[in-house]
C-alpha positions, -999 to +999 in steps of 0.1 A: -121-525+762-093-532+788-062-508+801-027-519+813-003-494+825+034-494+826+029-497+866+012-533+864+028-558+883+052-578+868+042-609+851+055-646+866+086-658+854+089-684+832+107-717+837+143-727+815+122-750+796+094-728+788+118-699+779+137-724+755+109-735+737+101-698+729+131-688+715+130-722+691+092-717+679+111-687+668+140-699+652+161-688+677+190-707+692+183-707+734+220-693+738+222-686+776+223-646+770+192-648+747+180-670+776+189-647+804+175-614+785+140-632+774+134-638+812+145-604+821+123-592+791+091-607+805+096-602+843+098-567+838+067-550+842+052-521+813+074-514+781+115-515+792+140-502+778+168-520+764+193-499+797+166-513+822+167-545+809+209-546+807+205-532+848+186-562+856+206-587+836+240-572+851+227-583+886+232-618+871+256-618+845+279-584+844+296-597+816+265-593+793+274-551+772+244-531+766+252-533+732+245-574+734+212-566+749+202-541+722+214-565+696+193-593+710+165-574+716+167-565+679+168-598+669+139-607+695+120-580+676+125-595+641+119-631+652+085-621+662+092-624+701+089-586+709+074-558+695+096-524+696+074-494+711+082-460+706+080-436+741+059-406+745+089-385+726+103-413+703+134-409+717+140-441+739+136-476+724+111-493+744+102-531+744+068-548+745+068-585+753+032-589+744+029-592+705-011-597+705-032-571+688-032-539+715-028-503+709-008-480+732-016-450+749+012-422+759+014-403+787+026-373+777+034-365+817+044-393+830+058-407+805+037-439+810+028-463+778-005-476+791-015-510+768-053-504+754-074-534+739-109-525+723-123-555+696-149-527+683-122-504+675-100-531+656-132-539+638-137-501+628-103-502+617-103-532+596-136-522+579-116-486+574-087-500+555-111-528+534-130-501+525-101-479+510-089-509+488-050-496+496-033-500+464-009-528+463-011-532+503-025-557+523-027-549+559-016-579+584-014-564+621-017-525+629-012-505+661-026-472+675-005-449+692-021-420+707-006-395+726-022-373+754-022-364+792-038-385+821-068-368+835-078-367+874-116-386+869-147-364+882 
């Protein structure tokens, strides 16, 4: 089982190249907005939001609307390149550049999405869903999202 919070440091950037060849393993044209918005994507650290990503991609480019980096985000999230992750309310759209199998915790506080890996519980869950036989459903990826409260640790 392993935790990631919102407050990890920000993971290295990626070079042009490297970010190019992402966007065309996902059928993506590397466009230098989708180019400049993937970086800002994975530099950030936690879940962003589509405004925290436009702030950091105005310090470069202030010609680059909001409503480009929502659309490209959107079109990130349907090429496979990000997953979309609701916040603690559901009310913000917040962006998770790390598509493996996780689950997310909520911080109902701090509003912190805290990234939560456990195999055993993904086997639990896959047993779960084989053993209900879903009716004309076959499950491919699933994600837990479970709200609570940090708690000070005795």
């Amino acid at each position: 089982m392993s935790f990631s919070s919102d407050h990890s440091p920000a993971p290295t950037a990626l070079t042009p190249a490297q970010l190019r060849d992402r966007l065309a393993r996902a059928g993506l044209r590397a466009t230098r907005q989708r180019l400049l918005i993937l970086e800002c994507l994975l530099t950030l650290p936690g879940h962003p939001t589509a405004e925290q990503v436009h702030r950091q991609v105005a310090e470069r480019e202030s010609s680059i609307s909001l409503g480009t980096v929502y659309k490209t985000l959107d079109s990130f999230v349907a090429a496979g390149l990000t997953r979309r992750v609701a916040s603690a309310e559901g009310s913000a759209r917040r962006y998770d550049a790390d598509c493996t199998e996780h689950h997310h915790l909520f911080c109902t506080d701090t509003q912190e999405i805290i990234d939560y890996c456990d195999p055993q519980l993904d086997a639990l869950i896959r047993e779960f869903f084989a053993a209900k036989g879903l009716h004309n459903f076959e499950p491919h990826s699933f994600s837990l999202h479970v709200r609570g409260c940090k708690v000070a640790r005795k």
